[in-house]
C-alpha positions, 0 to 999 in steps of 0.5 A, a space after each residue: 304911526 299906529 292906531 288900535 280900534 275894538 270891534 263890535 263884540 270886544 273881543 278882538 283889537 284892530 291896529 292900523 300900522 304905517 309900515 314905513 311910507 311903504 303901505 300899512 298893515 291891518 292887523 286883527 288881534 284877539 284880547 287873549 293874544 291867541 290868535 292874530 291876523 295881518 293883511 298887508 295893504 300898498 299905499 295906492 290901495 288905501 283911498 279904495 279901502 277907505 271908500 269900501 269901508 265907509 260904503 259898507 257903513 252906509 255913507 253915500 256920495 251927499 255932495 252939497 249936503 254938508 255931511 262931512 262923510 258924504 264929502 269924503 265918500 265923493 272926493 275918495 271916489 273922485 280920487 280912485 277915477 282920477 288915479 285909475 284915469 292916470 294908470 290907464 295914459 301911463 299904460 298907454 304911453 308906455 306902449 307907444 315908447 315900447 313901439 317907438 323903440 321897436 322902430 327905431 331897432 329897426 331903423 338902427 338895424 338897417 342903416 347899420 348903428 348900433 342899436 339903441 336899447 332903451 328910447 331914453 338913451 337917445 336925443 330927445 329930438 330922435 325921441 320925439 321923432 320915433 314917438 311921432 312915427 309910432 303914433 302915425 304907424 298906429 293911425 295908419 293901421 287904424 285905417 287900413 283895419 276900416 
C-alpha cells in the first residue's frame, strides 16, 4: 500500500509506503526527481508519529465534542499510555525471570545439577517456584534497604 500526498508549496510528493508489515517508509520526493528523501519508521512507532502530526496541525484531545480528530488524537494518546504501560511490565517481568534464573544456577550449583540456562527449560512448577523466590528475594532486600 502506497500513498502520495503534495505539500504546501507543490514542489515536493510525500509517498507513505508499507514496507511488508515491517514498518513503513516516508518518502520526500522533488517533482523534478532531483532530490529524494526516505525515513524509515517500525510499526510501533506509527500511533506516536500520527499523534505528533495531527498535534502540529492543531488537533486537540475534544473528548465528547463530536470532532472526529479530537476523537483520534485522544484515542492514539490513550493507545501510546497503554503500549508504553505494557513495555514498562514486560521490562519488569523480564528482570524478575533474569533473577528467578540466576537463583536457580545457584540452587543447580550447589546441589550439583546441571545447570539450567534458560528459565523456559524447567517445569513449569519449578518456574514458578523460582519466580516466587525471586519476588520474596526483592522484598526481603526492599526491607532490609528501610
Amino acid at each position: 500500500m502506497s500513498k502520495t500526498f503534495s505539500n504546501a508549496g507543490g514542489n515536493r510528493d510525500i509517498r507513505v509506503i508499507d514496507d511488508s508489515g515491517r514498518g513503513f517508509v516516508i518518502r520526500a520526493l522533488d517533482h523534478d526527481g532531483a532530490r529524494s528523501i526516505s525515513v524509515i519508521f517500525n510499526n510501533d512507532t506509527a500511533p506516536a508519529l500520527a499523534l505528533a502530526i495531527l498535534e502540529a496541525a492543531g488537533c486537540r484531545s475534544y473528548v465528547g465534542s463530536g470532532d472526529d480528530l479530537g476523537l483520534a488524537v485522544e484515542n492514539l494518546d490513550k493507545h501510546i499510555a497503554w503500549v508504553e504501560a505494557q513495555n514498562v511490565e514486560a521490562e519488569a517481568q523480564a528482570k524478575l525471570e533474569a533473577e528467578a534464573l540466576e537463583l536457580a544456577k545457584a540452587g543447580c550449583e550447589v546441589v550439583g545439577d546441571e545447570s539450567v540456562q534458560k528459565l523456559s527449560d524447567m517445569t513449569y512448577k519449578d518456574q514458578r517456584f523460582f519466580l516466587a523466590v525471586a519476588r520474596r528475594a526483592r522484598e526481603l532486600n526492599k526491607e532490609d534497604t528501610k
